[in-house]
C-alpha positions in Angstrom: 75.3 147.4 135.5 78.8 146.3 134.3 79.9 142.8 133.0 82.5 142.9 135.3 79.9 144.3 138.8 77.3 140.8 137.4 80.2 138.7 137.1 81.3 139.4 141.0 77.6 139.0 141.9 77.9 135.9 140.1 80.9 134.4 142.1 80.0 135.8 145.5 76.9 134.5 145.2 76.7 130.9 143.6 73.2 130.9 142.0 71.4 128.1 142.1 67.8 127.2 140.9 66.4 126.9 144.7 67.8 131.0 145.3 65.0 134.1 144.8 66.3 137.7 144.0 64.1 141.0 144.5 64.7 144.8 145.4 64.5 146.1 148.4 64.6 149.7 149.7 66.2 150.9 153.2 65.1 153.9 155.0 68.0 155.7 153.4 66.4 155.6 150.1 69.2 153.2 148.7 68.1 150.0 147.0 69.4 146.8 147.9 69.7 143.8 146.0 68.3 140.8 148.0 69.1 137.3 147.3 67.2 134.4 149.2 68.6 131.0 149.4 66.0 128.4 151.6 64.7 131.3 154.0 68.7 132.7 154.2 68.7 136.4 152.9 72.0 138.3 152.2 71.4 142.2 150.7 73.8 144.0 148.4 73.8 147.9 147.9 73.0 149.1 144.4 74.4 152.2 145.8 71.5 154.5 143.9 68.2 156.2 145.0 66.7 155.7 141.8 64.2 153.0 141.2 64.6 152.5 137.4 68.3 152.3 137.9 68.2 149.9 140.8 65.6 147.7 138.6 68.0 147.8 135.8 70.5 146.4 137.9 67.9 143.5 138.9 67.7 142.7 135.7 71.5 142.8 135.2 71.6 140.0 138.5 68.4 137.9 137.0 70.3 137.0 133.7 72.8 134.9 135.6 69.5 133.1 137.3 69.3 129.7 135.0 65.2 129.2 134.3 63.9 126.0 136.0 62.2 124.3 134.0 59.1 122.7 134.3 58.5 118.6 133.7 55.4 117.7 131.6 54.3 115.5 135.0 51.2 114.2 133.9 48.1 114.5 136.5 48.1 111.1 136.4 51.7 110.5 137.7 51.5 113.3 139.9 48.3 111.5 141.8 50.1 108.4 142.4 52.8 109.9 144.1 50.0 111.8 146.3 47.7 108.9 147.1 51.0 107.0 148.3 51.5 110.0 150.6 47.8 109.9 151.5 47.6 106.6 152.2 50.5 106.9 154.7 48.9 109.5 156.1 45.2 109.7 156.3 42.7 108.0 157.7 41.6 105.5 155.1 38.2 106.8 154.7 39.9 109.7 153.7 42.0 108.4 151.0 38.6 106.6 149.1 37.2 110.4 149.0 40.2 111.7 147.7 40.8 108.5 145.1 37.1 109.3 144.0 37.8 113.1 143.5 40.9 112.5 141.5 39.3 110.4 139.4 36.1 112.2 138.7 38.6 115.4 137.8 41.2 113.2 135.5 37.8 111.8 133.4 35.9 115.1 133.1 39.3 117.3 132.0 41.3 114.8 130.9 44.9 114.0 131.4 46.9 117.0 131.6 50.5 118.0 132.2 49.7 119.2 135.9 51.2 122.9 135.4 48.9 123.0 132.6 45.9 122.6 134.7 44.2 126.1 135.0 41.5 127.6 136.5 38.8 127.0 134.1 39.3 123.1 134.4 38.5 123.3 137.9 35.1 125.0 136.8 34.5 123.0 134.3 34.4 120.3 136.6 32.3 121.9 139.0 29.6 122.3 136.5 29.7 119.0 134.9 29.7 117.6 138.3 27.1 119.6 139.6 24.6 118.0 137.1 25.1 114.3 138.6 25.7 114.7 142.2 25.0 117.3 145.3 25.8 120.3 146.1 27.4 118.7 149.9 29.2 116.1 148.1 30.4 118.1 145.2 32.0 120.3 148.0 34.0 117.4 149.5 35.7 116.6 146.1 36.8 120.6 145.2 38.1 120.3 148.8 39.5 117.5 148.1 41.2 118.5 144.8 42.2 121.8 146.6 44.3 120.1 149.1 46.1 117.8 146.2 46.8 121.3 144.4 48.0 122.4 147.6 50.5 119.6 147.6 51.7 120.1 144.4 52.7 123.5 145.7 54.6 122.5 148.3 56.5 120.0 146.1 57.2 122.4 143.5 55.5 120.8 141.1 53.6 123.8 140.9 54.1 127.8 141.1 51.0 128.4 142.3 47.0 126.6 143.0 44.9 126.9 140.1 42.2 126.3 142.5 40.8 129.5 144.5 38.2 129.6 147.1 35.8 131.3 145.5 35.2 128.2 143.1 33.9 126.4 146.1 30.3 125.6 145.4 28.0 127.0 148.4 26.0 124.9 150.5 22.9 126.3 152.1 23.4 126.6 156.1 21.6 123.1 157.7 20.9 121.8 161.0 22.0 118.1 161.2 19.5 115.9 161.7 19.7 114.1 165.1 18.0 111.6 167.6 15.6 113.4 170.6 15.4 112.0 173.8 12.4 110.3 172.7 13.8 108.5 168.9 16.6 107.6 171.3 14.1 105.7 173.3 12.2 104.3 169.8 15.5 103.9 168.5 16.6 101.2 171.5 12.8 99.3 171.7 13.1 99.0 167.8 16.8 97.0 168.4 16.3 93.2 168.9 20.2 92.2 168.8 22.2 92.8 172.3 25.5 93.6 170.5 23.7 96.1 168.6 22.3 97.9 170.9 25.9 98.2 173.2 27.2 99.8 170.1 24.5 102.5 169.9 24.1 103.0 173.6 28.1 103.6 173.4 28.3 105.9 170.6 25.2 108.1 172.0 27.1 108.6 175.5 30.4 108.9 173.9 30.2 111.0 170.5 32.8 108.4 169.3 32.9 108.1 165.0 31.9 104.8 164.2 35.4 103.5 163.0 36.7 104.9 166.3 34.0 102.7 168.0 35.0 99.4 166.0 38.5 100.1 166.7 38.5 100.7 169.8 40.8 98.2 171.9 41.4 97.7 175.7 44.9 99.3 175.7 42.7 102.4 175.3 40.4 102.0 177.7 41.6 103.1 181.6 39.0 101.6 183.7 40.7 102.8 186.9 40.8 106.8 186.0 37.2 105.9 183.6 39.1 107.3 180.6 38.7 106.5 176.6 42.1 107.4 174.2 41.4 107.5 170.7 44.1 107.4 168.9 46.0 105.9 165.3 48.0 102.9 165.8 49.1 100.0 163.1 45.9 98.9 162.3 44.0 102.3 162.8 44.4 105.5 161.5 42.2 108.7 163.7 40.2 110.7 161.2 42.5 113.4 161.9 45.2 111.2 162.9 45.6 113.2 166.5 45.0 111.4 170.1 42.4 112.6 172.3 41.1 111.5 175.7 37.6 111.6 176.8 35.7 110.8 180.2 33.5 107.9 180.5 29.6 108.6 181.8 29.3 105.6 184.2 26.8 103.7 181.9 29.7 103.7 180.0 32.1 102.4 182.9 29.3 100.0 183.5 28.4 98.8 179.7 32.7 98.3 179.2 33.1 96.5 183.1 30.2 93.8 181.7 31.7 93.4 179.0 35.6 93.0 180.3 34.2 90.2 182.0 32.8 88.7 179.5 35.3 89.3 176.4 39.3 90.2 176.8 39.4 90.0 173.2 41.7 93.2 171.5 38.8 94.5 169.8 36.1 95.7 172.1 33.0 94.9 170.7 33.2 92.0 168.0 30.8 89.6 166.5 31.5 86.2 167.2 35.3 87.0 167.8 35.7 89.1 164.5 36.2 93.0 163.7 32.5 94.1 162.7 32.4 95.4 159.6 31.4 99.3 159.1 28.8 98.6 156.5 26.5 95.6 159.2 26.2 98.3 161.2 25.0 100.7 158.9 22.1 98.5 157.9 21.0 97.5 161.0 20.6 101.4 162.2 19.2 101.8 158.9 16.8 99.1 159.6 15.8 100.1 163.3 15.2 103.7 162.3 12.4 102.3 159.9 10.9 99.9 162.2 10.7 102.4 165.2 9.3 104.9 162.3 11.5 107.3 163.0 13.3 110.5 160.2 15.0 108.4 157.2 17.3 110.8 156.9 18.9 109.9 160.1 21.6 107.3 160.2 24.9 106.4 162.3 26.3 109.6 162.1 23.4 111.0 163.5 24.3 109.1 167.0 27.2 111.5 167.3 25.5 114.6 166.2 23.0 113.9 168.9 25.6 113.5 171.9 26.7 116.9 170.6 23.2 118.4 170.4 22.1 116.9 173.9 25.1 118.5 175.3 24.8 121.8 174.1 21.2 121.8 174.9 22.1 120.8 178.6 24.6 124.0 178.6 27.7 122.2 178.0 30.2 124.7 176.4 30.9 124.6 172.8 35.2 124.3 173.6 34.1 121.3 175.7 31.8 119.7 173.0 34.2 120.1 170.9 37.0 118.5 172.7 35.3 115.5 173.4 33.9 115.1 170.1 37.8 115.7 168.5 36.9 118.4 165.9 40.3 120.3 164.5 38.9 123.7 165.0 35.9 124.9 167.2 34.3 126.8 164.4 33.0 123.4 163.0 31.7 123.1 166.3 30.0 126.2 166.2 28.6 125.5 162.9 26.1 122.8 164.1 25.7 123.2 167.2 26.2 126.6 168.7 22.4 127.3 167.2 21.1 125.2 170.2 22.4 127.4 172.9 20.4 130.7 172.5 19.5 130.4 176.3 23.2 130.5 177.0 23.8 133.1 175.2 20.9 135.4 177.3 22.6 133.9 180.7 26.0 135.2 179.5 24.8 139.0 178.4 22.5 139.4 181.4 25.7 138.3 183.5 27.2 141.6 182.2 26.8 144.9 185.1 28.0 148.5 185.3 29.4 149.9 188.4 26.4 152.2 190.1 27.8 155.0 189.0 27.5 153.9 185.1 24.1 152.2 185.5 22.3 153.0 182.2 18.5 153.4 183.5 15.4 154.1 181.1 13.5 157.2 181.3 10.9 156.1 179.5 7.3 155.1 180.5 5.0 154.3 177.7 5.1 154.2 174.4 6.9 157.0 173.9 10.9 157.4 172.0 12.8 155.6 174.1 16.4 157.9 175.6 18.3 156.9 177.8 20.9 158.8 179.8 24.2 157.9 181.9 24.1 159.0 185.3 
């Protein structure tokens, strides 16, 4: 390509560091020169068939390009700016797993410019990491790291994510651990504090997380249509930040009419007119699951996962278990609970039929190779 042909690219075109040039070839066989400018594309013929001359004349059109140059940000810098962003954003339970992650990563590879940070760091970390903690919680922190890298992406800090999903450490499949009819029963004898128990009587017929439950204010609450909205608002960030409305079962509508009458505090359920702190009522389930004997490894959490696991084993679709409990996709749904509805799954197949006319009948009688034919 001519000085002159670049030099009218050049003015037509303005190039600017946020613009993208690549070939493209029409149905006609011509090559076209394509210049993107934030999603805006705009072609110009080479006016040849052949591709070594068209990419000649790419190269001729990338000289003008200035190359952008990337800052030494330091990992360092670059996660402050992120947590601010994350702390505006997430819920703040989610922020502490993230702050965690980023500084496990920054002590184990050190500080490095951030487009410096390759794949091998992010391995490197797995391994060192996988010698102190577990394989579950070793998961949440790649995630976590994943997303940051993500983020750098998207704020062109980065070309592209060092981190890939096949670095994610595997976790064997498990079936969360949750209360039966009968520890629910153990579970409630074993409480000896009325406030207590309202909690865990709530959380059992609601699937509400426990910072939803703690949270949780009148405005939310619609006694006439026996509602529950969970949703962020100043003081309270949603673990996934999105609204969702739930029914109330009528021990519920019961458990929140004794208690409107009793307390029109904000807050819902308090302790002597204060927010209850998360951590209290972790060690009192903690402490009535080992005075009514029951699985150690079951704690708060467990409340929710057994709402879930009651409902699916009462037939309650997995899209409505789902809803109610607030997940972001169905699959985590179906992870942990679609397991317990293997009766469902026979109703639905023996649901399917064939006209008459397309019956599929045996012909077999013993033991014989089974056939079968269409009639």
């Amino acid at each position: 390509m001519s000085t002159e042909l670049s030099t009218t690219y050049h003015l037509c075109w303005q190039y600017r560091d946020n613009q993208k040039v690549r070939l493209y070839r029409r149905s006609n066989g011509i090559y076209y020169i394509v210049l993107e400018t934030d999603g805006k594309k705009e072609y110009r013929s080479t006016k040849c068939t052949l591709k070594a001359e068209a990419f000649r004349q790419l190269a001729e059109i990338k000289k003008l390009f200035v190359p952008k140059v990337r800052s030494r940000l330091l990992f360092s810098d670059y996660a402050k700016e992120y947590l601010e962003y994350a702390n505006a954003n997430l819920a703040p339970g989610t922020v502490e797993i993230y702050k965690a992650a980023i500084r496990d990563f920054q002590r184990i590879i050190g500080n490095l410019p951030i487009n410096e940070i390759k794949s091998r760091h992010f391995d490197r970390f797995k391994t060192i990491r996988s010698q102190s903690v577990g394989v579950v919680f070793l998961q949440i922190q790649m995630r976590s790291l994943k997303a940051a890298m993500n983020k750098a992406v998207k704020w062109e800090y980065i070309d592209r994510n060092p981190f890939t999903s096949d670095m994610m450490p595997k976790i064997p499949e498990m079936v969360p651990v949750y209360f039966n009819k009968s520890d629910i029963q153990k579970l409630l004898e074993a409480i000896t504090e009325d406030w207590f128990r309202e909690i865990v009587v709530f959380a059992i017929l609601t699937g509400m997380r426990k910072s939803e439950i703690l949270n949780l204010r009148w405005k939310n609450v619609d006694m006439i249509n026996q509602t529950i909205t969970i949703q962020s608002d100043a003081d309270y960030r949603t673990k996934t930040g999105k609204r969702r409305t739930i029914p109330m079962h009528p021990q519920v509508f019961e458990l929140l009419r004794k208690k409107y009458s009793e307390n029109r505090d904000d807050l819902i359920f308090t302790l002597q007119g204060k927010q209850i702190e998360k951590d209290l009522v972790h060690r009192r389930l903690m402490r009535s699951v080992r005075k009514a004997n029951l699985d150690k490894r079951l704690h708060f959490h467990s409340l929710r996962h057994s709402a879930a696991s009651l409902m699916a084993l009462d037939g309650v679709s997995i899209f409505h278990i789902c809803k109610i409990l607030g997940h972001a996709s169905v699959v985590t749904t179906e992870k942990y609970y679609a397991h317990l509805q293997p009766a469902n799954l026979r109703d639905a197949i023996n649901r399917l039929s064939l006209e008459e006319s397309l019956s599929i009948k045996p012909e077999h009688t013993g033991s014989e190779k089974i056939s079968f034919s269409l009639n």
